[in-house]
N, C-alpha and C positions, 0 to 999 in steps of 0.2 A: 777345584775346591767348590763344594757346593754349600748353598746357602739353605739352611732350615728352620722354619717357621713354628714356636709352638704350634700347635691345634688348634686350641681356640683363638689365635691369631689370624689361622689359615682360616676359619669359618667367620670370624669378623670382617674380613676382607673380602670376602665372597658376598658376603650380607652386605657390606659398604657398595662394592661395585654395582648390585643388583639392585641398589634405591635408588643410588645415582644415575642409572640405567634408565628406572622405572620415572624421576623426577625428566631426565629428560624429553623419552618419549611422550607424558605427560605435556612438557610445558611446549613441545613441537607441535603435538598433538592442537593444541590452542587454535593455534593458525589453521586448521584444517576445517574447510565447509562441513557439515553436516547435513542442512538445511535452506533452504531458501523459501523468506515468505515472498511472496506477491501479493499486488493492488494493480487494478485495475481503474479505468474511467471508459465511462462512456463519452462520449465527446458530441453525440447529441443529444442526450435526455439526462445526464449528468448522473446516474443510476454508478455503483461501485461496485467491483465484487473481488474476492482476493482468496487466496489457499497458502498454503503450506507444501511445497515438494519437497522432498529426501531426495538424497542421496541416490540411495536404491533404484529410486523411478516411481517410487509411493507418494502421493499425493494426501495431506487430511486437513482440518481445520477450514473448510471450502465455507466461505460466506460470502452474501449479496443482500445489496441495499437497493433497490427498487427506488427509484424516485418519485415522484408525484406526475411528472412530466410521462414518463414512463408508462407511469399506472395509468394515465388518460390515453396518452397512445394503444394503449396495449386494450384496453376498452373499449375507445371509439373509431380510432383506425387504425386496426392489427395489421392490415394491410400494408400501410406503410410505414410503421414499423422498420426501421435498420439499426442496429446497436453497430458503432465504432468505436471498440477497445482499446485504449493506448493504456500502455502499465506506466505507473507515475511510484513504484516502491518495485526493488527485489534486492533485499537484503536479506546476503550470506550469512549465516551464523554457525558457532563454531559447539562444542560439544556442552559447553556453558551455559549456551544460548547469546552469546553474544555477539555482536555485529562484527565480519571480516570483511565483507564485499559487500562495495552497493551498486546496484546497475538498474537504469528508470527508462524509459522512453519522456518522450516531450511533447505534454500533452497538452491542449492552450490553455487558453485564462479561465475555463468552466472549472480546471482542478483548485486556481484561487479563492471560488466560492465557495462557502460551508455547505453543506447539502440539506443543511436545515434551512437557511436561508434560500437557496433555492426553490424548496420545498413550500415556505412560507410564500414567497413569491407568488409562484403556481396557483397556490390556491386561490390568491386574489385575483385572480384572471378568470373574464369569459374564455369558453367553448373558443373561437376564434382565435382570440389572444395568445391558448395554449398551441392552437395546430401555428400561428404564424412563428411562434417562439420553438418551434421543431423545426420551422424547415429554414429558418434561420441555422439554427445551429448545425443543422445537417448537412445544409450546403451552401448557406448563404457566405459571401465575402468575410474576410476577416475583420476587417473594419468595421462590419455591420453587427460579427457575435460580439464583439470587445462592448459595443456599444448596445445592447442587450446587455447582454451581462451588468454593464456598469448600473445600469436602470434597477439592477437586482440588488447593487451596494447602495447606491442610493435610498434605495426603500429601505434598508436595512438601518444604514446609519438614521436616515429622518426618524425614525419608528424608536431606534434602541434596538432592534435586536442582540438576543445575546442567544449564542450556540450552546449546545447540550455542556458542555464544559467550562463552561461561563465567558467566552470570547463575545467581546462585544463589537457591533459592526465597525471594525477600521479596515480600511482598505490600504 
């Protein structure tokens, strides 16, 4: 005995499976990377830089923030000069753009400081000041960057600074 379907029953039912089809792959689809942004630090001049990779192997969205530390080095002694890149972002996102994966490197206490503040810092410093506060950061003791650094919140909080987005110095 066979079972028969009006027509437009048989074409409703093809149309039903084919959305419910479509809604699944769809909301599977969600969870699938697309994308991955990156950030970076420099871990001696406190300088940023970050892109955009695909899927594919395409790379876009590439930017870099220069620090003031940075801009002196690179100035007055290119020579010594060494950038050391730790990624501190690489968040997955999905066709939406929204976050699925996050994977960072551990990068020290320089990524704690705003880069404004940093930058503010810098400036207030002799010729001297800036080469000792490079090679601090570059190879000096950990004890000794933390303690650097802190000299950077301090000026911050004494002063009031407030970041580009209105974050005022609390450490």
């Amino acid at each position: 005995m066979r079972f028969f379907l009006p027509r437009r029953w048989t074409k409703w039912c093809v149309a039903l499976v084919i959305v419910l089809v479509a809604v699944a792959v769809f909301i599977g689809g969600l969870s699938v990377q697309v994308c991955r942004d990156r950030a970076f630090i420099c871990e001696n001049t406190g300088s940023h830089k970050g892109y955009r990779q695909w899927g594919i192997g395409l790379r876009s969205a590439s930017w870099y923030r220069e620090s003031r530390l940075e801009q002196y080095m690179r100035k007055e002694h290119p020579s010594d000069l060494a950038n050391r890149w730790t990624s501190y972002a690489g968040t997955g996102k999905n066709i939406l753009g929204r976050p699925v994966l996050f994977g960072h490197g551990r990068p020290g206490p320089i990524l704690q400081v705003p880069p404004e503040f940093l930058d503010r810092y810098v400036d207030g410093l002799d010729d001297q000041a800036k080469l000792d506060l490079y090679r601090v950061l570059s190879s000096g003791p950990p004890e000794e960057m933390e303690r650097e650094l802190c000299k950077v919140w301090d000026q911050a909080m004494a002063q009031g600074w407030e970041t580009q987005t209105g974050r005022r110095g609390q450490q």
